[in-house]
C-alpha positions in Angstrom: 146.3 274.5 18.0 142.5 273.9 16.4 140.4 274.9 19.0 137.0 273.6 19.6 133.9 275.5 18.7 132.4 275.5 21.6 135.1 277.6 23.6 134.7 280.3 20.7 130.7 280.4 21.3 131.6 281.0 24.6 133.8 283.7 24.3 131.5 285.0 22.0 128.4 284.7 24.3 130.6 286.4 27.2 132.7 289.1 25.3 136.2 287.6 26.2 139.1 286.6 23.9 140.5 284.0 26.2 141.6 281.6 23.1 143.1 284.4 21.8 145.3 285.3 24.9 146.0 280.9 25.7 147.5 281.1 22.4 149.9 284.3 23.5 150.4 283.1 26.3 151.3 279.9 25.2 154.0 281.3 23.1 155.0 284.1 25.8 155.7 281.7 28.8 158.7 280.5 27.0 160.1 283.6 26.6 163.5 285.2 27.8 162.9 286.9 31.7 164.8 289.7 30.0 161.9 290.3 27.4 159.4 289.4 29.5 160.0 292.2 32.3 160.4 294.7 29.1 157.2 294.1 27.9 155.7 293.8 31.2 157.4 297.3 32.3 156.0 298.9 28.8 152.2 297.7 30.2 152.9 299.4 33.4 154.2 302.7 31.6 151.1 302.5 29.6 148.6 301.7 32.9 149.9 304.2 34.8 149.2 306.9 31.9 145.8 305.9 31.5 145.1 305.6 35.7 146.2 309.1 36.1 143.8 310.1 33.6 140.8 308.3 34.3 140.7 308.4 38.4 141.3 312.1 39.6 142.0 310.1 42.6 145.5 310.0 41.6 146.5 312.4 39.1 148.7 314.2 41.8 150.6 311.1 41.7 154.1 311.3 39.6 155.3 308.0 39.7 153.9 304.9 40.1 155.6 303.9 43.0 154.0 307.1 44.8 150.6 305.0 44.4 149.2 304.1 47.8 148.7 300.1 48.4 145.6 300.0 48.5 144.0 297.3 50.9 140.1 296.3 51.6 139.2 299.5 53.8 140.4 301.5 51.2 139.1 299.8 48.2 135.9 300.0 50.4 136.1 303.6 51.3 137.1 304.5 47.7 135.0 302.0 45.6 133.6 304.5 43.6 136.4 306.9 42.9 138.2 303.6 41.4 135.7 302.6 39.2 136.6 303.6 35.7 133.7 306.2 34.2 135.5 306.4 31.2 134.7 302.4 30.2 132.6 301.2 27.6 133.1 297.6 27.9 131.3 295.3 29.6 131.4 295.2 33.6 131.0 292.2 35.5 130.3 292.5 39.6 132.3 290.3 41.8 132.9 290.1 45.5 135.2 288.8 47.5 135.9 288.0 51.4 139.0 286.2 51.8 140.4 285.4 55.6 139.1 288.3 57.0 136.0 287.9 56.5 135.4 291.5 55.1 133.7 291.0 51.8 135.2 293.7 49.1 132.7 294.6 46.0 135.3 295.1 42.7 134.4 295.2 38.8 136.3 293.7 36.7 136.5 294.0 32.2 136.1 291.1 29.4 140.2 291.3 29.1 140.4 290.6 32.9 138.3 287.9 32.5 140.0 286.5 29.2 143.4 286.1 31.1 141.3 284.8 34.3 140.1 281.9 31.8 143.5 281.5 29.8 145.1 281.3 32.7 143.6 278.6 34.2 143.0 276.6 30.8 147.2 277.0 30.9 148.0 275.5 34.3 145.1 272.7 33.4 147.0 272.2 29.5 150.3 271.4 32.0 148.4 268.5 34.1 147.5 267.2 30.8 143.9 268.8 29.9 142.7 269.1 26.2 140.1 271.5 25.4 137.0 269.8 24.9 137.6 267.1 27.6 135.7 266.6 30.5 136.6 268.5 33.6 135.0 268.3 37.2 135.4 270.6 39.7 135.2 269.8 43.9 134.4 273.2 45.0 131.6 275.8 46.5 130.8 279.1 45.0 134.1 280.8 44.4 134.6 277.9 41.9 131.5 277.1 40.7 128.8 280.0 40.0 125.7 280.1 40.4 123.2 281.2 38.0 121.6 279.7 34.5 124.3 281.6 32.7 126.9 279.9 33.7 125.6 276.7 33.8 125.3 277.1 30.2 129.0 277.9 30.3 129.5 274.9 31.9 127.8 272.5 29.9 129.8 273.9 27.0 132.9 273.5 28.8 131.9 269.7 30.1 132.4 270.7 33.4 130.8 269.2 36.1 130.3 270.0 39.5 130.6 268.1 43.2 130.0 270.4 46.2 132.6 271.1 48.6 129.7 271.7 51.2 128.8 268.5 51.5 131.8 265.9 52.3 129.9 263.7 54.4 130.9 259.9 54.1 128.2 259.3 52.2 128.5 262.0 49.7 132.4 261.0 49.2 131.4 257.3 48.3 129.6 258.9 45.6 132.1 261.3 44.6 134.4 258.6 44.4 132.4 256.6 42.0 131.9 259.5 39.7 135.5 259.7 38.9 135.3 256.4 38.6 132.8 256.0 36.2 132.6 259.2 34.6 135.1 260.0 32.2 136.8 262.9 34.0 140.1 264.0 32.3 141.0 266.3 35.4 140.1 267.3 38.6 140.0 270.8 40.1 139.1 272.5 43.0 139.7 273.3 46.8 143.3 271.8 48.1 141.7 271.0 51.1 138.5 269.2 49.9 140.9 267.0 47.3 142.7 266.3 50.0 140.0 265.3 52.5 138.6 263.3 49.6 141.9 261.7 48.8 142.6 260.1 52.3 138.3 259.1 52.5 139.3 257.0 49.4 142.9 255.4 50.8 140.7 254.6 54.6 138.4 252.9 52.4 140.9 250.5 50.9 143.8 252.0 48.4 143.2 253.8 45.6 141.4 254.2 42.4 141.3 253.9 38.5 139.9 256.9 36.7 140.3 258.2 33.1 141.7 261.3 34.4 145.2 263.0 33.6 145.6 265.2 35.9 144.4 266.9 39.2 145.0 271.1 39.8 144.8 272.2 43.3 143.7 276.1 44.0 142.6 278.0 46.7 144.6 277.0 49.6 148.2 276.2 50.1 148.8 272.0 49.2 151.7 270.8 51.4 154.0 268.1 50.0 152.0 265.5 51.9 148.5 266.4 50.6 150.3 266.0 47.2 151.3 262.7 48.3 147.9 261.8 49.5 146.2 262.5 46.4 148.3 261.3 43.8 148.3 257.9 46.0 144.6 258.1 46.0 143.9 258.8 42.0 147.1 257.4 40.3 147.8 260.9 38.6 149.8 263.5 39.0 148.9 266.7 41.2 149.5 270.4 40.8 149.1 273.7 42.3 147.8 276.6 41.0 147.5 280.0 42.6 145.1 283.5 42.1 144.2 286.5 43.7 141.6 287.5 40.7 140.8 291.0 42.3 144.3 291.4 42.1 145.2 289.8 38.6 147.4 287.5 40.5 147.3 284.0 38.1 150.3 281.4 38.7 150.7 277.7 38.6 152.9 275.2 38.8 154.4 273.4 35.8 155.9 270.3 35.3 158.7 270.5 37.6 156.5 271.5 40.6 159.2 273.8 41.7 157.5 276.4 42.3 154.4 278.5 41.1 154.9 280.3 37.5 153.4 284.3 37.8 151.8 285.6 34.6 153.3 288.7 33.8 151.5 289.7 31.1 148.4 290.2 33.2 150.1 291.7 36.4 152.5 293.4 37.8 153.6 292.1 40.8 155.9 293.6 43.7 156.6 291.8 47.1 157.3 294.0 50.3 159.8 293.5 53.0 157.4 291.8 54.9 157.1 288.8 52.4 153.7 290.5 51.3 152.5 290.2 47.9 151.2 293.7 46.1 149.7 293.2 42.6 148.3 295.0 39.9 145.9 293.7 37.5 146.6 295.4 34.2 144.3 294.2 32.0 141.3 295.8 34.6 140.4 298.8 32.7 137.1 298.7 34.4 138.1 299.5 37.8 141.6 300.4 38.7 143.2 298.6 42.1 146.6 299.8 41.4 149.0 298.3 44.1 146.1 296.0 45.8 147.7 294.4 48.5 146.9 290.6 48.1 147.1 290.0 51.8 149.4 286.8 51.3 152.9 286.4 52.0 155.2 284.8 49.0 158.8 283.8 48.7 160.2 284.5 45.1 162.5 282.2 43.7 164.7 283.9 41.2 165.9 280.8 39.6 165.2 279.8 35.7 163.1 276.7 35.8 164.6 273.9 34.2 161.2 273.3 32.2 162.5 276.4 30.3 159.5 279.1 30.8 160.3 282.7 31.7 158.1 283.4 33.7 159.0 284.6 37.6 158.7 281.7 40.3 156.9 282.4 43.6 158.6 279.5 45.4 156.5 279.5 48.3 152.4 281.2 49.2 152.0 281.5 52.6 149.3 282.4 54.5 146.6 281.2 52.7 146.0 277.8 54.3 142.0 277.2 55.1 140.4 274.0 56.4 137.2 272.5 57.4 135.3 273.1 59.6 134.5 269.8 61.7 132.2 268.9 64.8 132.2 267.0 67.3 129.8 264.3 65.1 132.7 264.6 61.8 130.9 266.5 60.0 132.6 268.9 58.1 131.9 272.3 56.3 134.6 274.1 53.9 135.2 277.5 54.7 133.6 278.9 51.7 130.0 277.1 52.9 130.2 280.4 55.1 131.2 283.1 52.5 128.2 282.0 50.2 125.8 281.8 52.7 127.0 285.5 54.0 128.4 287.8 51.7 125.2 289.1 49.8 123.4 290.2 52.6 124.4 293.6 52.2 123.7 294.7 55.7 126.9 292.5 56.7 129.9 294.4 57.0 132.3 291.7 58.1 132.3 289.0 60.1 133.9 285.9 62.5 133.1 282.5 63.1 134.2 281.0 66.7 134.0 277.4 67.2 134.7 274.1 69.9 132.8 270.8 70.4 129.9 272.2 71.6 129.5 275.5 70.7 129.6 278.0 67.3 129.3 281.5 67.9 128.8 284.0 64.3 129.6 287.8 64.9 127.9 289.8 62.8 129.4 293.7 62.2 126.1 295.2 60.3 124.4 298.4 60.0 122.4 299.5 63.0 119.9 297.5 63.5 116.8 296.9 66.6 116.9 293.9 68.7 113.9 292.6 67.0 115.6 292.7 63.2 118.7 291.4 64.7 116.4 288.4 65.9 115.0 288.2 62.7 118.4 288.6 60.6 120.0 285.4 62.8 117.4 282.9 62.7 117.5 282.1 59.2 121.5 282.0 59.1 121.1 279.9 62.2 119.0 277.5 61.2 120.8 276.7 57.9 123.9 276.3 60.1 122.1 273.8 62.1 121.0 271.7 59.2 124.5 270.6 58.1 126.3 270.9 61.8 125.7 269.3 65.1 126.8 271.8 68.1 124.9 271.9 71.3 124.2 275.5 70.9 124.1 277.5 67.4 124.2 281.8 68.2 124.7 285.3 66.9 126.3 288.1 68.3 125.9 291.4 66.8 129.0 294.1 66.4 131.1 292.5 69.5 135.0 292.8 69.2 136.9 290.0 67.1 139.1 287.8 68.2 142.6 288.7 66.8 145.5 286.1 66.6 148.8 286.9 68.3 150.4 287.4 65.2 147.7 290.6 65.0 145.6 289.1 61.9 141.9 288.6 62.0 140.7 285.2 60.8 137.1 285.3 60.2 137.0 281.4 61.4 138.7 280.3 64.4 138.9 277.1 66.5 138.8 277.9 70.4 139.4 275.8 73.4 135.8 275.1 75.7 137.7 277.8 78.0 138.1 280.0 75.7 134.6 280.2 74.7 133.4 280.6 78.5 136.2 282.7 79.5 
């Protein structure tokens, strides 16, 4: 397939081959599970090799299996002993925060990246995407960077951008009109803010005509009745498409939608007892996360998909189901509004966001810090709070105990009862 120029000059410009690996991985995804797992058991063999020499770490370690899992705290304890000295490439920075709420620092290579992008231009190529075409993307900062870097990227890519941080009434009349108007040949972004979008534009009336061929869902699980929503809303069909990048984790759903297709090639993926997803990116050769426990529970299917790719099925991601959050007054904030505005102050540790009607409580786990800076450190996070929510009363705690679920997780966002929150 002719590719446009414009995807090599960005591959070029960032050091990936991600055209390359689309057309491998075009060619791989109908190939036999049997081949599949041989090749993808030959990477491992060859990982493994190459971890044990690079990260002393684990060079006592005889098989892979005898690999820790490594979750955040570890990651976090062991950042620099993972990080792989012996790399020449180029090293990108990212961070992380998840449902926790405990942001994680990793570094990731160009062929990390390349699958990242090839990857996603794959699940987009199966809700009927053509490089080239116009794309659009409902998100916040997980989604859409920041930076005059990648908003060259983007241009080249003819993506635009609509905030998931603002879906005010307002703000979705307009978004509304865009894909009306604007020549949008898919929609991609947060399930959650599609969704809430979706049923704006069936309260104000039915749905709409666009030029678009195709919508892809990520981030959050989409239930059969969001699905429903949104393809009743925008006349086109819906997928889902699933990642843990830290962890190499890329999956989507084809045309079937029977499930959510793993790419091999770039991991290797092991699910506990427990339902919990372990992963191992191998194409990181920047930093090794061997056995990074995802922190999601998945259901694999084990069937052959009738739309005749090899790759394994994860018939169900659990676990991963965010929301907005609304006041009292309907206005409403996606989860990642808070991740962005937190998780580069590097005096944060971790953190938790409690919430009713009235009141919004942040706990901040820093470093030590005087009364005075702690004054100083809130006000600002505070007041930008304030600007987009109404709540009677807007406060920081510092390094007070979390609130924990019954099940034992810790969400960094929960919803409380007004007892709750005096109790």
């Amino acid at each position: 397939m002719k590719q446009p120029f414009r995807y090599r000059l960005i591959d070029a410009l960032r050091g990936t081959a991600a055209l390359d690996l689309l057309d491998d991985l075009r060619e791989q995804q109908y190939w036999s599970a049997s081949r599949l797992q041989a090749s993808n058991e030959t990477r491992l063999a060859d990982y493994f090799a190459e971890l044990r020499r690079d990260i002393p770490l684990f060079r006592d370690c005889e098989r892979f299996e005898d690999l820790p899992i490594l979750d955040k705290h570890f990651i976090n304890t062991h950042h620099e002993a993972l990080r792989n000295r012996n790399y020449q490439g180029r090293v990108l920075r990212k961070k992380t925060g998840g449902s926790t709420g405990e942001p994680t620092i990793y570094y990731t290579g160009a062929q990390s990246q390349s699958y990242l992008w090839a990857g996603l231009f794959l699940a987009w190529e199966v809700a009927g995407y053509r490089l080239g075409e116009k794309v659009v993307y409902l998100a916040g900062s997980a989604l859409a960077r920041q930076g005059w870097q990648q908003s060259a990227f983007y241009r080249l890519m003819r993506v635009e951008v609509m905030s998931a941080f603002d879906m005010s009434r307002e703000r979705m009349d307009d978004y509304a009109l865009a894909l009306q108007q604007r020549g949008y040949r898919l929609l991609y972004g947060y399930a959650s803010a599609i969704h809430r979008l979706a049923v704006h534009v069936l309260q104000r009336g039915g749905g709409i005509q666009t030029t678009m061929r195709g919508i892809v869902c990520t981030g959050e699980t989409m239930t059969e009745q969001m699905r429903h929503d949104i393809e009743q809303a925008f006349g086109v069909p819906c997928f889902g498409q699933y990642g843990c990048n830290d962890a190499g984790v890329s999956a989507f759903e084809c045309e079937a939608r029977q499930g959510y297709h793993l790419l091999t090639p770039r991991c290797h993926a092991e699910v506990l007892d427990d339902g919990r997803l372990v992963s191992t990116d191998l194409s990181n050769q920047a930093m090794y996360l061997p056995r990074h426990d995802t922190g999601d529970l998945v259901k694999m299917s084990g069937r052959t998909c009738s739309c005749g790719r090899g790759f394994p099925l994860i018939d169900e991601v659990m676990g991963r189901q965010y929301d907005f959050l609304i006041d009292a007054a309907g206005n409403a904030m996606h989860y990642q509004f808070f991740m962005f505005l937190l998780r580069e102050d590097r005096r944060i540790h971790s953190f938790q966001i409690v919430y009713d009607d009235e009141t919004l409580v942040l706990n901040l786990h820093t470093v030590p810090l005087s009364a005075a800076e702690q004054a100083a450190m809130a006000r600002p996070y505070v007041d930008r709070i304030a600007a987009s929510l109404v709540f009677d009363e807007i406060h920081c705690v510092f390094n007070q105990p979390y609130i924990v679920q019954a099940n034992g997780k810790h969400r960094f966002m929960l919803r409380r009862s007004p007892s709750a929150m005096t109790g």
